[in-house]
N, C-alpha and C positions, 0 to 999 in steps of 0.2 A: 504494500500500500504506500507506503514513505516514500519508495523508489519511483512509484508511475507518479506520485504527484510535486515533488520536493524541485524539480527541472522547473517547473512553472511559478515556486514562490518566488516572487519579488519582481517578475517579468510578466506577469497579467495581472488582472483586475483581481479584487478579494473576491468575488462574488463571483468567476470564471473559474477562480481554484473551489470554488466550493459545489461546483457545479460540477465540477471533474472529479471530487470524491465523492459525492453522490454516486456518480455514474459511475465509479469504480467500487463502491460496496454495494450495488444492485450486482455487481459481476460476477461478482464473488458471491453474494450469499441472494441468488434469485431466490430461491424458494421460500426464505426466511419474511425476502421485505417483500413477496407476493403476500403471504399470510398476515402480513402488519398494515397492507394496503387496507387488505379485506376487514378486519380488524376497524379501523379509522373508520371505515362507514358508521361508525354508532356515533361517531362524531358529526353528524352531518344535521341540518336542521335551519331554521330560520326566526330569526330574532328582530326583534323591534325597540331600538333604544329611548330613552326619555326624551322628551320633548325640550326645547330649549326655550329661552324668553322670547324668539322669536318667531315661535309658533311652526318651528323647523322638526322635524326627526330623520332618526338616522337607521334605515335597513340592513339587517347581517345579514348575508347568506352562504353556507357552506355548503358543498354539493359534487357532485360529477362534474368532470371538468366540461366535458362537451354539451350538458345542461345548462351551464352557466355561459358558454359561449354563445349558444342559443340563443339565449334570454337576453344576453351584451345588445346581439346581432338583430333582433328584435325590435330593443329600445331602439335601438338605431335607424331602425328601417320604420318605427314610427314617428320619431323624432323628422326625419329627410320627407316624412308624408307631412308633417303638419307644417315644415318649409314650405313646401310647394303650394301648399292653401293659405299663404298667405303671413305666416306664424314670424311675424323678424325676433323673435327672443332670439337668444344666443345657441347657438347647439345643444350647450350643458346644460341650460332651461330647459329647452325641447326635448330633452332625454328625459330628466326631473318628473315632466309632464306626461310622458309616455309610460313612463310605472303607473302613473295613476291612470292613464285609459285603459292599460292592461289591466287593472282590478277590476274593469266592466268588461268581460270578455264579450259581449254584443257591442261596444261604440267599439272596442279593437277590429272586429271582426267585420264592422261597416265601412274604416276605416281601406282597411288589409283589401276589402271586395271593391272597394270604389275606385282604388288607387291606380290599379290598371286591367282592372277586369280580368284575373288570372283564372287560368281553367280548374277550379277547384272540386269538380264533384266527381264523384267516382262514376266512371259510367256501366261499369259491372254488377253496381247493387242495383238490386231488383224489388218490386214489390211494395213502393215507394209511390206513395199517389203522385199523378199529372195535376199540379195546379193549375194548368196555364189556363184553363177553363173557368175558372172564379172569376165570378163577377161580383163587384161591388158595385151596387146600385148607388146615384147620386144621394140618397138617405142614408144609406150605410145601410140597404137592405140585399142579404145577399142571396143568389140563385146557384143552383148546380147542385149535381145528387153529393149527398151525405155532407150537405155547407152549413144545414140549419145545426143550431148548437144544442146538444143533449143537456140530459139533466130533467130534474123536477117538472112538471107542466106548472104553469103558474094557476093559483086557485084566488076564488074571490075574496075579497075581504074586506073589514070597514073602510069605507071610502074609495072602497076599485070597483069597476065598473064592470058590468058582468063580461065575460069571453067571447059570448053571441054577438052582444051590440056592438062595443068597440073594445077587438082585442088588444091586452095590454103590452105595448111593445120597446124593448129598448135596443133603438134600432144604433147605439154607439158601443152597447156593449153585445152584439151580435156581431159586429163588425170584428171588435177585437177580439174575439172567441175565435173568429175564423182566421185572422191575422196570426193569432198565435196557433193555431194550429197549423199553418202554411207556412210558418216560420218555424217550429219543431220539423215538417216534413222535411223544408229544406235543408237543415241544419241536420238530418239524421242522411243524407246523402252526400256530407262533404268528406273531402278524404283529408283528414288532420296534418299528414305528410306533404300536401302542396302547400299550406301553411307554412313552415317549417320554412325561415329564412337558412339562403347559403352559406356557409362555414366553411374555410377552407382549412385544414387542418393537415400541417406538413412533420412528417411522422420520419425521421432515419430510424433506419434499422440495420447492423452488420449481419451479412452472411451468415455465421455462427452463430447469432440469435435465431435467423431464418430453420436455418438447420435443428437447431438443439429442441426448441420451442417455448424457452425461457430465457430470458438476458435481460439485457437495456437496451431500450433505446429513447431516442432524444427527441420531445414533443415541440415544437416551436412554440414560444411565448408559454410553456410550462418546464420545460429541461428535462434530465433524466427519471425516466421513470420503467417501472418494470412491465415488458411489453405482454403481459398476462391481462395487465392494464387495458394497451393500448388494442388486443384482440376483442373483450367487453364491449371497449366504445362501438368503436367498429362495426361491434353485431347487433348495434338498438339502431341502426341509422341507413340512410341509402347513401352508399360507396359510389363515387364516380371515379377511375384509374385514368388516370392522367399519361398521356405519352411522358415515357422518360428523354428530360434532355439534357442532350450532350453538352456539358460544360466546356468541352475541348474545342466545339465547335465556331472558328469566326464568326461577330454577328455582325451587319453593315455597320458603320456606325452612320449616324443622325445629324442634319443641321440644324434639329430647332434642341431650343435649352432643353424641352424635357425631353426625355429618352420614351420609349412608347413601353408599351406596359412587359414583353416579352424580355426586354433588356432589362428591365427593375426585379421580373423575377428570377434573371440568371444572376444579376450581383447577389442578390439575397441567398440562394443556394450555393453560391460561392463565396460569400464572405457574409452569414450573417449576424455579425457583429460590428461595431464601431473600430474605426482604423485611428482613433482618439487615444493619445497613451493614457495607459492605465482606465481604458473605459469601460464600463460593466455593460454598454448600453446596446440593444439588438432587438433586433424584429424587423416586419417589414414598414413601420415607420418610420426608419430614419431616413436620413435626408440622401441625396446621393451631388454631392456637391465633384466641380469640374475641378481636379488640382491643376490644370493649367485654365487661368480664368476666362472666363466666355465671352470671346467678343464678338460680335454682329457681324455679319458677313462672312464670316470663316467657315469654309465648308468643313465637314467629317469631325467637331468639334467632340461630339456625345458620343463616346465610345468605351466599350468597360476600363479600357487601359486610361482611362481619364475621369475617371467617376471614382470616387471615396467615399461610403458610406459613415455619415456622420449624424450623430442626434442633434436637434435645434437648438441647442444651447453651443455647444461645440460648434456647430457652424457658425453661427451669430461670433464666436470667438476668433475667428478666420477671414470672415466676412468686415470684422470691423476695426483687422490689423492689429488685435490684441495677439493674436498668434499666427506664423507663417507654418507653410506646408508644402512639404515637392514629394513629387511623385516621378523619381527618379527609373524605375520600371517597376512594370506590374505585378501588383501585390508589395511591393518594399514603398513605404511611407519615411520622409524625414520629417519632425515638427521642430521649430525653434520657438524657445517659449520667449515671454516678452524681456527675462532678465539675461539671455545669450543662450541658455542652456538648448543642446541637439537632441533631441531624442530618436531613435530610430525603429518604426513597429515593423513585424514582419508574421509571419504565422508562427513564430516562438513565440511572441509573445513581444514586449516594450523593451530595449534596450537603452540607458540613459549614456549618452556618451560626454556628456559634461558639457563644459562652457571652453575647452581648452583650444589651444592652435590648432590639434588634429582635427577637433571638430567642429571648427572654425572652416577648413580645408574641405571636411568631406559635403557639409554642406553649401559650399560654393561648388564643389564639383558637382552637386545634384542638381543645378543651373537649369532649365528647360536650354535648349538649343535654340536660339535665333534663325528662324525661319526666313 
């Protein structure tokens, strides 16, 4: 254990070494932390914290990881619908606000169907009445076999008027009798799974886990965990197999600033982490900034050998000449921080090469070339 990880103290991020003995005591002892996975489910649950002076509270939730991605993806995809209708809150309102239309699962679900008319009902179940035949009369009186509302007949009483002369009728709550039963029929024909916003969930796995049928492997935006795990998720959900691609492969490069989405998902399977010394920071959020800077007119600018994934803060640091960066060839990063000092990242890991004349030298030599 000391030996796979002891090469990386002091040359990566704390939270990158911790993330590697993770994934080194899953290797070693699968079966053990499969049993303590299983175990931690008692753990799981959902909490509601005290209210503040401001009339604010705050929601726990503990759960499955690909539940709670869901539920992320969700908010999110109701939050970008109440954009569209007009909502300027900020996102993180919009989100705020989307928990609470999810606790009326009918305004979600009016929402969800209006938003772009998705083919939501199963067309396989059967036995399922044809409403399309209901008629609501301009009274609210409705026609069609089996529309009239069951229940009790109504009988006479003080002050009603007899059934012969003028029958007693309440033509708004017949209407709703039949609304809601045409809204139960509908609703027992949707299929729950077209609901279900997209996830994309990027899963490594070695050979030898493939083979054995217990290891680690490595969940993006969750880390190492034991793939007995990641087999579970898997079998509650619909799998889409993605073509595997070739990282080895040239990709054109691009003249506009942003890269098109294919080129953002091959930096991210090939470097997804921050090329920031000492940065913990990774996923497919961070920024993919140009180390030689973008100027107008230059063809073949946006290409991976010129892109360095950075998180927003570190960029903003780059961006605003607090700290310099070269990209002397791909994959090898130099940083000079604001007090002289060189730093050099590469896939070991940070190397700090001081403030001295050598490394005064090495990064002059890392110069972009004068075109």
């Amino acid at each position: 254990m000391d030996a796979a990880v002891a090469d990386y103290v002091g040359r990566s991020a704390w939270g990158q070494v911790l993330r590697l003995l993770d994934a080194k005591i899953i290797e070693i002892d699968a079966e053990r932390i499969a049993k303590l996975a299983e175990e931690y489910r008692n753990e799981f649950g959902v909490w509601l914290g005290q209210a503040t002076e401001h009339g604010a509270k705050t929601l726990f939730v503990r759960g499955e990881a690909p539940d709670l991605i869901w539920f992320d993806a969700m908010v999110d995809r109701i939050a970008d619908i109440l954009g569209t209708r007009g909502d300027t809150r900020s996102k993180g309102l919009r989100r705020a606000a989307a928990v609470g239309i999810l606790a009326n699962p009918l305004h979600a679900l009016r929402l969800l169907a209006e938003d772009d008319a998705p083919s939501l009902f199963d067309p396989d179940l059967e036995g399922v009445e044809d409403l399309s035949g209901v008629d609501l009369g301009p009274a609210g009186e409705t026609e069609g076999p089996g529309m009239q509302p069951e229940g009790p007949e109504l009988v006479e009483g003080p002050g009603r008027q007899a059934e012969d002369d003028h029958p007693v009728r309440f033509p708004r709550i017949d209407q709703d009798r039949v609304l809601a039963r045409a809204m139960v029929a509908a609703i027992g024909r949707l299929d729950p799974a077209r609901m279900r916003p997209d996830a994309t969930l990027y899963v490594h796995i070695a050979k030898e886990t493939l083979e054995s049928g217990l290891g680690v492997a490595r969940v993006e935006d969750i880390g190492p965990v034991v793939s007995s795990l990641v087999a579970d998720w898997l079998g509650r959900c619909d799998v889409t197999v993605k073509p595997v691609i070739d990282l080895n492969a040239e990709l054109t490069p691009v003249d506009a600033y942003e890269g098109p989405r294919a080129m953002r998902e091959r930096m991210f399977l090939k470097r997804p982490t921050s090329v920031f010394p000492f940065s913990s920071s990774r996923g497919q959020g961070l920024d993919l900034d140009h180390s030689d800077p973008y100027r107008d007119g230059v063809p073949g600018q946006t290409r991976e050998d010129n892109l360095a994934p950075l998180s927003r803060s570190e960029h903003n640091l780059i961006t605003r000449g607090l700290w310099n960066r070269r990209q002397p060839e791909p994959g090898t990063f130099l940083f000079r921080a604001p007090h002289g000092r060189v730093l050099l990242v590469n896939q070991t890991g940070t190397h700090d090469l001081g403030d001295s004349r050598f490394a005064d030298q090495i990064w002059h030599c890392a110069a972009p070339q004068q075109s």
